[in-house]
N, C-alpha and C positions, 0 to 999 in steps of 0.2 A: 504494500500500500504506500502510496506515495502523501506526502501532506503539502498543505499550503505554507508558504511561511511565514505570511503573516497570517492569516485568521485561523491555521494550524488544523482544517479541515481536512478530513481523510478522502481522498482521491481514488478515482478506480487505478489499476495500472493497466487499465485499456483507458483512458481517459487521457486522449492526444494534443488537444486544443490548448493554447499556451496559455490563459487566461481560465484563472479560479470559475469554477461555476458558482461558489457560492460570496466572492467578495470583489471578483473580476480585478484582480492583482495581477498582473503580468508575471508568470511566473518564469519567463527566460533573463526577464533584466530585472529582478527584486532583487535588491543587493549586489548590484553588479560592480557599483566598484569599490567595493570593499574586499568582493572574490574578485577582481584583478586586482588589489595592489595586495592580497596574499599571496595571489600567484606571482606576482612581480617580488616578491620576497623570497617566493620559494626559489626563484629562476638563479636570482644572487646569491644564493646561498648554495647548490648545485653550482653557481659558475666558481664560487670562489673553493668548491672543494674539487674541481677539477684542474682548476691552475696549482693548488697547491701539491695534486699527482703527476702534474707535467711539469713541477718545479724540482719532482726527487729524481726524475731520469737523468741517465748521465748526460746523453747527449742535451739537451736543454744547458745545463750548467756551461758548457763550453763556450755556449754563442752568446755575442754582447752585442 
C-alpha cells in the first residue's frame, strides 16, 4: 500500500494517477526539493568517497 504524504491516506498500488484522490497533492513533486538537495548530498558524499579511493592508487600519486 502506498500513502499520501501529506494527508497520509492509504492508496491502492494499482492507483497510477499522480495526484491524491483524497486531498489532490501532487504526489511526484511533494517535497521535491528537499529529496533533491538529499540526493544532492548523497551525490557529495559518494563523490568524495571515490576521490578518496582514487587518491590511495599508486599511479594517481605520481601525477601532479
Amino acid at each position: 500500500m502506498r500513502k499520501c504524504p501529506k494527508c497520509k491516506a492509504r492508496l491502492s498500488p494499482f492507483y497510477f494517477k499522480t495526484t491524491c484522490k483524497y486531498c489532490d497533492t501532487d504526489l511526484l513533486y511533494y517535497n521535491f526539493d528537499e529529496r533533491l538537495e538529499q540526493d544532492a548530498q548523497k551525490a557529495a558524499a559518494q563523490e568524495e568517497k571515490i576521490r578518496q579511493l582514487l587518491n590511495k592508487l599508486p599511479f594517481r600519486k605520481n601525477k601532479q
